[in-house]
N, C-alpha and C positions, 0 to 999 in steps of 0.2 A: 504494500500500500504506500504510494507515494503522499497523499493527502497527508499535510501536517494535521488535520485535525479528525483524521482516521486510526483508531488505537485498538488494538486487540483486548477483546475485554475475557477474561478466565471467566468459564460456565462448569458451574456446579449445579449435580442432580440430586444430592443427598439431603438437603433442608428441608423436605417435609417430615414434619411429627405424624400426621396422621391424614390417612386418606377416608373419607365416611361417604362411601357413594351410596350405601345401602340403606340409613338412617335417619338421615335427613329429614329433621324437625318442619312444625310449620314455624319455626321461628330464627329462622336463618341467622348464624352469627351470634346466637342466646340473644337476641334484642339489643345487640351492640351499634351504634352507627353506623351507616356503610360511608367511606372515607373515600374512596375510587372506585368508579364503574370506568369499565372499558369492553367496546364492542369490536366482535371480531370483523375484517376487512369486506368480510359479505356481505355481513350484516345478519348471519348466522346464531352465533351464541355472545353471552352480554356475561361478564365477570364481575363480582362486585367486591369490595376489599375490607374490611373491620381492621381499624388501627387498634382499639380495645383491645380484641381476643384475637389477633391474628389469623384469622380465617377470611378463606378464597371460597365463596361460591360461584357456583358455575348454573346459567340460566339458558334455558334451549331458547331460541327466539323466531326460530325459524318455524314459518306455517300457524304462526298464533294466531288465532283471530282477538276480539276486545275479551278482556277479562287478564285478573290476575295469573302473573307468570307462577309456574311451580318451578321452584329450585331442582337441579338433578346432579349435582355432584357438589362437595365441599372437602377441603384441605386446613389443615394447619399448618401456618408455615412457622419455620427457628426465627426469624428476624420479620423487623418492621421492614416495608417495604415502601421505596419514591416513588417506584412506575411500574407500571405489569399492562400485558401486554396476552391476547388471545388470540390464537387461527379461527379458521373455521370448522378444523377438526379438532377440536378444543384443545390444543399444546400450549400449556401457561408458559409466560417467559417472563421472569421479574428483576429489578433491580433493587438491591438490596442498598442498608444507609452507606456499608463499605464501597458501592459502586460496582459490587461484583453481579452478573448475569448469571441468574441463578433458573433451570426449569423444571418442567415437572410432565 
């Protein structure tokens, strides 16, 4: 990469505490604030972020008609997170407060 303002960033896969695709409350995040939402580039799936409890949910978006979304997948992540980031085939990619590019 010639760009001075292009820098290889280390990615780590090992930060999640826990994955709960199966349990999912109807109270996403224990009723923590969502702190970041982010939609993936389709317009696909929508990720929402709790600074509180450090949890990632993950929301289908695609095909909804009017009505409340249901949640279908939630994580814990080790660190507080600046920016996260979704595909369309739902591959989290986040950056954490050290600056490292962490996914899941």
């Amino acid at each position: 990469m010639n760009d001075a303002s292009s820098y290889i960033v280390p990615m780590n896969t090992n930060n999640i505490i826990e994955s709960n695709r199966n349990s999912i409350t109807d109270k996403p995040h224990n009723n923590k604030p969502i702190t970041k939402i982010e939609i993936s580039p389709g317009g696909r799936y929508l990720v929402t972020y709790s600074q509180e409890d450090h949890s990632v949910v993950g929301w289908n978006i695609e095909d909804v008609d009017e009505g409340q979304l249901k949640p279908n997948d939630s994580v814990k992540i080790n660190y507080e997170i600046n920016q996260i980031c979704v595909s369309d085939d739902k591959k989290l990619a986040y950056i954490n407060n050290d600056r490292t590019l962490l996914s899941s």
